[in-house]
C-alpha positions in Angstrom: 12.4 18.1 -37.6 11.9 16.2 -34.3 11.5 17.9 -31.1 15.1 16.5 -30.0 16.3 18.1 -33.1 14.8 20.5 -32.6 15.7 21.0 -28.9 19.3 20.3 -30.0 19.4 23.0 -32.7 18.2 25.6 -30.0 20.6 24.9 -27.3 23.9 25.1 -29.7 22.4 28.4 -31.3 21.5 29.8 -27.3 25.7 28.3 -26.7 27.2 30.2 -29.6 24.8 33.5 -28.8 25.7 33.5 -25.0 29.7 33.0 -26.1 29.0 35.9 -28.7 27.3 38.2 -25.7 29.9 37.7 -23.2 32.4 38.5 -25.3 31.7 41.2 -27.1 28.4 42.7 -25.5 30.1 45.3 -24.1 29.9 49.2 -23.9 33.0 49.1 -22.0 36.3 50.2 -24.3 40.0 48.6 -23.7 41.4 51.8 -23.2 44.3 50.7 -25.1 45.4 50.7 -28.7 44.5 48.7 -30.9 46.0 47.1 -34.4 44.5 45.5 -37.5 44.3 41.6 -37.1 44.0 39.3 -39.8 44.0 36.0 -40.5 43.0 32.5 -41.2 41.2 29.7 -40.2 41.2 26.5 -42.4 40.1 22.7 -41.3 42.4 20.5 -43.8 42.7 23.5 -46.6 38.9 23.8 -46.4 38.1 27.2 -44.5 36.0 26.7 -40.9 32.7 29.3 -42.4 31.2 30.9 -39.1 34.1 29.6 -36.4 34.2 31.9 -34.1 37.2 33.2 -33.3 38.0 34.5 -29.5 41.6 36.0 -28.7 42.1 35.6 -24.9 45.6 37.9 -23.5 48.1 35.9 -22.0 48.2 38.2 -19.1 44.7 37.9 -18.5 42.9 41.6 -17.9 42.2 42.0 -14.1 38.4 43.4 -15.4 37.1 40.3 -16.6 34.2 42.3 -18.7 36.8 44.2 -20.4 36.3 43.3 -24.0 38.4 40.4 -25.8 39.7 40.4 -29.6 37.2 38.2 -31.3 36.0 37.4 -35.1 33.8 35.2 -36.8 34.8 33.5 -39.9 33.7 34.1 -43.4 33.5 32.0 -46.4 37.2 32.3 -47.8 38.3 31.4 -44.2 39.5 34.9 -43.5 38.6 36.7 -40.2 39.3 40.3 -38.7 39.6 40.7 -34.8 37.0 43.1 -33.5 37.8 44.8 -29.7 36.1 48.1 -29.5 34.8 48.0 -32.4 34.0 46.7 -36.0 37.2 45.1 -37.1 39.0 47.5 -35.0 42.2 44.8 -34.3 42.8 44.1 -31.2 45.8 45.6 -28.9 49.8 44.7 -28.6 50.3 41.4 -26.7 50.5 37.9 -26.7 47.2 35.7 -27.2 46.4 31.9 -26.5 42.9 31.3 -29.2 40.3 30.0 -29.1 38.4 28.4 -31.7 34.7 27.1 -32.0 33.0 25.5 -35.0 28.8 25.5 -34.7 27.3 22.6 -36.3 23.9 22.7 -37.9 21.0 21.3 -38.5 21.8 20.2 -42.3 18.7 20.4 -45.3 18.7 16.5 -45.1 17.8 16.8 -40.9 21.1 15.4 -40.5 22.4 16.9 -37.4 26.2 18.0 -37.3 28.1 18.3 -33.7 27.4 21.4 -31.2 31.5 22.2 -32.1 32.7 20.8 -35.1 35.9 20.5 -33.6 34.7 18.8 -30.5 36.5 21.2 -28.1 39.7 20.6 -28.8 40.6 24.5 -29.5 38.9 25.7 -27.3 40.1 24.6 -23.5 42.2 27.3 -22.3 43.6 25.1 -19.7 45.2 23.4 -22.5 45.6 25.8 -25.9 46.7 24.7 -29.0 47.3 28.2 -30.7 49.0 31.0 -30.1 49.2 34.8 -31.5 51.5 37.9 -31.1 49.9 41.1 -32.0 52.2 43.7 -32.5 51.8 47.4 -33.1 50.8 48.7 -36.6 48.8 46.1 -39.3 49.1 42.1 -38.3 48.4 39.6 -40.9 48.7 35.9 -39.0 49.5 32.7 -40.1 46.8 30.8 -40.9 45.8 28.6 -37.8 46.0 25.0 -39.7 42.9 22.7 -38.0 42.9 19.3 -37.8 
């Protein structure tokens, strides 16, 4: 692997670590219920392995470190939000989501984008999906990728 490779590889695995930390490296608890979340996330009917998921409130939290809903993907494209905990839910509210795709470094030394899906789910500025959780077990939609 070259060192620009290289150096490439380490900076999207330092951006999807520091995304992990700040949202979920937290002692701190919502304080408020919270509700099994599943769902989906597929890219054509193909599901988006290790996306990571991040569930930000519409009424955004006056504590910004208070913890956010978040998941990461797994092979069958099926995710469970963890809050407080593992795969805890998340609590009652309405969500814009955010979704990030990590490239890799491929066995061939290919080199795949930083975010798979360049960005464009994860702006919130500008969101492009949307969840309600409600009290008591959630399962979503599947969010359809293109």
């Amino acid at each position: 692997m070259t060192r620009s490779r290289l150096g490439r590889a380490i900076v999207s695995m330092l951006a999807v670590a520091v995304a992990f930390s700040l949202a979920s490296c937290s002692s701190k608890s919502t304080g408020k219920a919270v509700h099994p979340v599943r769902g989906k996330v597929l890219v054509g009917d193909k599901p988006a392995v290790d996306a990571f998921v991040l569930f930000i409130p519409v009424n955004e939290p006056k504590d910004p470190n208070e913890p956010r809903p978040r998941a990461t993907v797994e092979s069958d494209g099926s995710f469970e939000l963890s809050t407080n905990g593992e795969k805890d839910g998340a609590p009652a509210g309405e969500y814009i989501v955010m979704v990030t795709w990590p490239g890799k470094v491929l066995l061939d030394g290919r080199e795949e984008p930083e975010d798979k899906l360049f960005g464009k789910y994860n702006n919130p500025a500008r969101p492009l999906l949307k969840a309600t959780v409600r009290e008591g077990k959630n399962d979503l939609d599947p969010f359809q990728l293109k």
